[in-house]
Every structure is written in C-alpha cells, then in structure tokens.
N, C-alpha and C positions, 0 to 999 in steps of 0.2 A: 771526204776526199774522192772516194770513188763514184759518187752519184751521178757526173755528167755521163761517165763510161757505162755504169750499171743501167742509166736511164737513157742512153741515147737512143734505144731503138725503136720509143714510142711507147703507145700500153702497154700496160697491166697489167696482171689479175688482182695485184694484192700485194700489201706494206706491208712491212714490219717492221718495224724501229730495232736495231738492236742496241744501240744506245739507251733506249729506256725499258727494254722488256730482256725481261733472262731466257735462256735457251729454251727451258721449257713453255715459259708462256708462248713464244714466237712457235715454238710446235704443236702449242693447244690450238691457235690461232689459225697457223696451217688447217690442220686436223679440222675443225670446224668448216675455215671454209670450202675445202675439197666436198665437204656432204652436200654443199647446197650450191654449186659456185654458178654466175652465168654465162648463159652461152650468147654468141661466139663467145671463145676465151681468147686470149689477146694472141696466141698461137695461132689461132683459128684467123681472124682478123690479120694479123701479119704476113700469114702465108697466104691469104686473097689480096693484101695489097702488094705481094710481092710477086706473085701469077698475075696479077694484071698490068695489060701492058701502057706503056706510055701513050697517053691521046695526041696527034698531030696538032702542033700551034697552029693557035684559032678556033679550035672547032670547043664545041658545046659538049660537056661531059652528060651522063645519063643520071637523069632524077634517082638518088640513092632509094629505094623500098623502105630502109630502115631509117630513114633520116625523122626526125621530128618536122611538122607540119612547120609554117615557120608562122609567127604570131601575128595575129590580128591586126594589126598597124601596118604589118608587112605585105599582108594580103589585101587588104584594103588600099595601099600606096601602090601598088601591085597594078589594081585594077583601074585604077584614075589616072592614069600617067599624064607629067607635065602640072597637077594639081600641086 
C-alpha cells in the first residue's frame, strides 16, 4: 500500500521485502550492504538532481560523464543520418 509514497522520490540504494524476510534478515541485509554499498548513493544522486537547476526550453542539456556510451547501432545511425 505504501510503495508509490515510499518509492516516489526516485532511487535507491536498496530493497527489502518485508513481507517475505523477518526483521533480522532485512538487518543482516542492511548490515552487509552498508560494507560495500556504491557510490553516488541515491542521496548523493538526489541531492545533485535537486541543486541542479532547470535548463531553459529548447536548449541542449550537457552530455552526462557517467552515462553509458550508447550502443553500436546508435552510434553507427548516429553517423549516417537520413540512411
């Protein structure tokens, strides 16, 4: 029932069911992944999409650093335009 509320604000770090895990599994769970977890954390990530400010319609946002290249087909459609 609460999932749109609890999940409305975007990412993540990390699930836990608690319908199918008991209190302590869901805190081994935690516990584990606090040792290793990655970065940005979705804290992290939230508070840059929430300092950044809104771009003027129309204009061209800035190639993300951390974006995934985009695939082979993409780039190759990329470069033939009109093909």
């Amino acid at each position: 029932m609460q999932y749109a509320v609890v999940h409305s604000h975007g990412p993540h770090d990390l699930d836990v069911d608690t319908d199918l895990l008991s209190p302590e599994e869901c805190a081994l769970r935690i516990r584990d992944f606090l040792t290793d977890r990655p970065r940005p954390t979705a804290f992290e990530l939230l508070r840059t999409i929430l300092r950044t400010p809104a771009r003027p319609v129309g204009t061209v946002p800035s190639p993300d650093p951390h974006a995934c290249p985009p695939p082979p087909w993409v780039r190759d459609a990329e470069a033939r335009p009109g093909v």
